[in-house]
N, C-alpha and C positions, 0 to 999 in steps of 0.2 A: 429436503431441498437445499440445492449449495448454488451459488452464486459466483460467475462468473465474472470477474475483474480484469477487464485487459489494462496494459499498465504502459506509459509514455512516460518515458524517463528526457530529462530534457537538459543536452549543456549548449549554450549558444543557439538556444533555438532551435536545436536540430533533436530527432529522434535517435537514442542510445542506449546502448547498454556496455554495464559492467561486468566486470567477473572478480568477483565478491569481494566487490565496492572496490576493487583498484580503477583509482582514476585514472595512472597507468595501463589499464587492459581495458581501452575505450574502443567501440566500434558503432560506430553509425552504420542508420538503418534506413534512415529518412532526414530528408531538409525540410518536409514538410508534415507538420504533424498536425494541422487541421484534414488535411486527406489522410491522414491514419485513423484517424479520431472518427473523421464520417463514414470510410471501411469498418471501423466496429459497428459504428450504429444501425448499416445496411446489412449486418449480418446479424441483426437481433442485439445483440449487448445494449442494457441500459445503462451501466454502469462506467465510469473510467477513473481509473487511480494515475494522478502525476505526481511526478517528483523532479522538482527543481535540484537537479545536481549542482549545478553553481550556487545554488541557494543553500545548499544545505553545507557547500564545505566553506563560504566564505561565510556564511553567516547574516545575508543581507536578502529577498525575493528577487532575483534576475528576470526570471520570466515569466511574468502574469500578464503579458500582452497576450500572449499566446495562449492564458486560459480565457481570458476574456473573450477571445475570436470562436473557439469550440465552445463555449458556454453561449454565443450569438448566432452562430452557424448549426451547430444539436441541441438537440430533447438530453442528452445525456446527462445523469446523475454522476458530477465531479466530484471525488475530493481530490483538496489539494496540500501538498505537503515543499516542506524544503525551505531553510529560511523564514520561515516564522518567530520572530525572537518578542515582539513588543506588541502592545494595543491597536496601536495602527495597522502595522503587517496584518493581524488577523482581519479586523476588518474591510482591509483591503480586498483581501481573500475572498470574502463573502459581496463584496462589492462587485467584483470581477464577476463574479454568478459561478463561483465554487459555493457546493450544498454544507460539503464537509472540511473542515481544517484538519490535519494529520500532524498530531505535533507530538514532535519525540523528544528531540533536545532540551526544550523549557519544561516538559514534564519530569525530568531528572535536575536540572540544574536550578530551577524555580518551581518548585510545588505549590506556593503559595499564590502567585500570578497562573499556573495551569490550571489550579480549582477556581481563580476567581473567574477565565476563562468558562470554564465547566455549569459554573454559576450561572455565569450572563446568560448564555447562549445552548445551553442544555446538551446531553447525552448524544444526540439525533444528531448535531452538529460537530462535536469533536469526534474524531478519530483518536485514540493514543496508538501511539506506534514504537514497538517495543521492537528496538534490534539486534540481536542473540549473535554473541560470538562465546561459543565452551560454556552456555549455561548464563553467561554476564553480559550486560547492558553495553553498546558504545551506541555513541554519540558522535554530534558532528558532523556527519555525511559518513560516518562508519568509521571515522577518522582516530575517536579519541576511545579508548579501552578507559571501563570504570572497573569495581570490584563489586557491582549492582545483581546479584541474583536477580535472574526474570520471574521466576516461579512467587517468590516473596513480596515483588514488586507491583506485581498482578494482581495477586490480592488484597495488599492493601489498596489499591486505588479503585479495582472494582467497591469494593467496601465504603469506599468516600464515592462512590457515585457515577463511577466509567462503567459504561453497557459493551462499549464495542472496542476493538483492539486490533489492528496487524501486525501479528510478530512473523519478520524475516528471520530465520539464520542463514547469517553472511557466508559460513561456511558453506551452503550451497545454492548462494544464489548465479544466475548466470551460468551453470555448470550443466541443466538439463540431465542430471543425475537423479530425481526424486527428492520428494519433499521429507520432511523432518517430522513425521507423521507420533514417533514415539513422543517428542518435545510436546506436539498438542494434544495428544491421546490425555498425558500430566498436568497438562495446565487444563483442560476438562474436564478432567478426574477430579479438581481441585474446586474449578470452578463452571460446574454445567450450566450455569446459564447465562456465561459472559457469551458474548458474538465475537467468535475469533474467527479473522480472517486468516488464511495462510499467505505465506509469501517468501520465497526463493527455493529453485530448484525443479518447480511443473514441467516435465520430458514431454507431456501424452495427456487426453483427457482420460486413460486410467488411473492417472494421479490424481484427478480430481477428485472422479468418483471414488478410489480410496480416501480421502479427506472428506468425500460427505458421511462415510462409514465413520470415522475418527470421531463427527460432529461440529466438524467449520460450519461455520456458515456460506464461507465463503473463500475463492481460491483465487488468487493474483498471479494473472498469467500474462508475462513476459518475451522475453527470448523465445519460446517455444516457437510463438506465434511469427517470431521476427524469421526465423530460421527455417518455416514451414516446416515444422513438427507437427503444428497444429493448424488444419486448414481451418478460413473463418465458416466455410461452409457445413465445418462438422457440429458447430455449436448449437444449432437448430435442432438436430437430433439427437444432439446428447440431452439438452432442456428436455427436451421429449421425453424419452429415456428417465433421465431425474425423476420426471412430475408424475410418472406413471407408477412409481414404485413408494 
């Protein structure tokens, strides 16, 4: 079974996407992303991943009005990512009626506030979000290049007590080129029983189901959807499909 993630990426409120992560190659999709958000749910999807793009490159949460209305208006299981930096941010998070926090930046910059995070509020609620560019960590909204090995990085912190992960490589995300299927085949070779979600680059739900082959658990689909690559109509019979096999 692979799991299906439609994803609202959000700057000023509006529905967008990137092409791998230039904030320069922005294109809106929607001004309203509580009607995107309820087109997931009337098509089956329990799930939604958001990413506060202003959050993530100024460093501060922009837009949690806007998870709080989808978290009020759907059943949907949120996480939420972007701008997470301090105690309060997260809690906010969870206040808002996000399930999950997705935190990338303080998990590389602050280890020691990420696990006490991990501590409080247990596995089931963090997200770590690892973002691959050539093999290495950035940071920042994709902003800042480290010299962070993802593979290394992975296992140590599965090991201190992370269950679940989304690593994007930035190199294809937004591109609707295919996923980076050898990158997770490795890091589940390494580690089979983390829950890795996929994320950048889904063309077609045969990338998916190639990534339920890999062993994701789960696949973050974007642009495809925005671009009618992928009708939300087909979801229903792919779940189908998955559960039958």
């Amino acid at each position: 079974m692979i799991e299906i993630i439609p994803a609202i990426d959000l700057i000023d409120g509006k529905c967008v996407r990137l092409r791998q992560g230039d904030f320069a190659q922005k294109k809106i999709y929607s001004e309203n992303p509580l009607k995107v958000a309820e087109d997931f749910e009337s098509a089956g999807l329990k799930r939604l991943h958001i990413v506060d793009l202003d959050g993530a490159k100024c460093g501060k949460i922009a837009n949690l009005k806007i998870v709080e209305t989808i978290a009020r208006r759907t059943n949907l299981t949120i996480d939420f990512g972007g701008g997470i930096k301090t105690d309060e941010d997260i809690q906010s998070v969870f206040d808002a009626g996000a399930q999950m926090a997705g935190i990338g930046s303080v998990a590389v910059t602050d280890a020691e506030k990420f696990f006490a995070w991990l501590e409080q509020y247990g596995g089931e609620r963090i997200l770590l979000g690892a973002d691959v560019r050539g093999d290495k960590l950035a940071i920042n909204g994709w902003q800042t290049a480290t010299e962070i090995e993802v593979l290394p990085f992975l296992t140590d912190y599965f090991a201190r007590g992370i269950s679940q992960v989304f690593v994007t490589d930035i190199s294809r995300d937004g591109l609707l080129r295919g996923t980076s299927n050898e990158l997770y085949a490795r890091i589940l070779t390494e580690l089979p029983t983390l829950k890795l979600i996929a994320s950048g680059g889904v063309s077609c739900l045969e990338d998916v189901y190639e990534l339920k082959k890999v062993g994701c658990a789960g696949a973050i689909v974007g642009k495809a959807i925005y671009e009618g690559k992928i009708k939300l109509s087909e979801f229903e019979e792919f779940n189908k499909r998955v559960n039958r096999e």
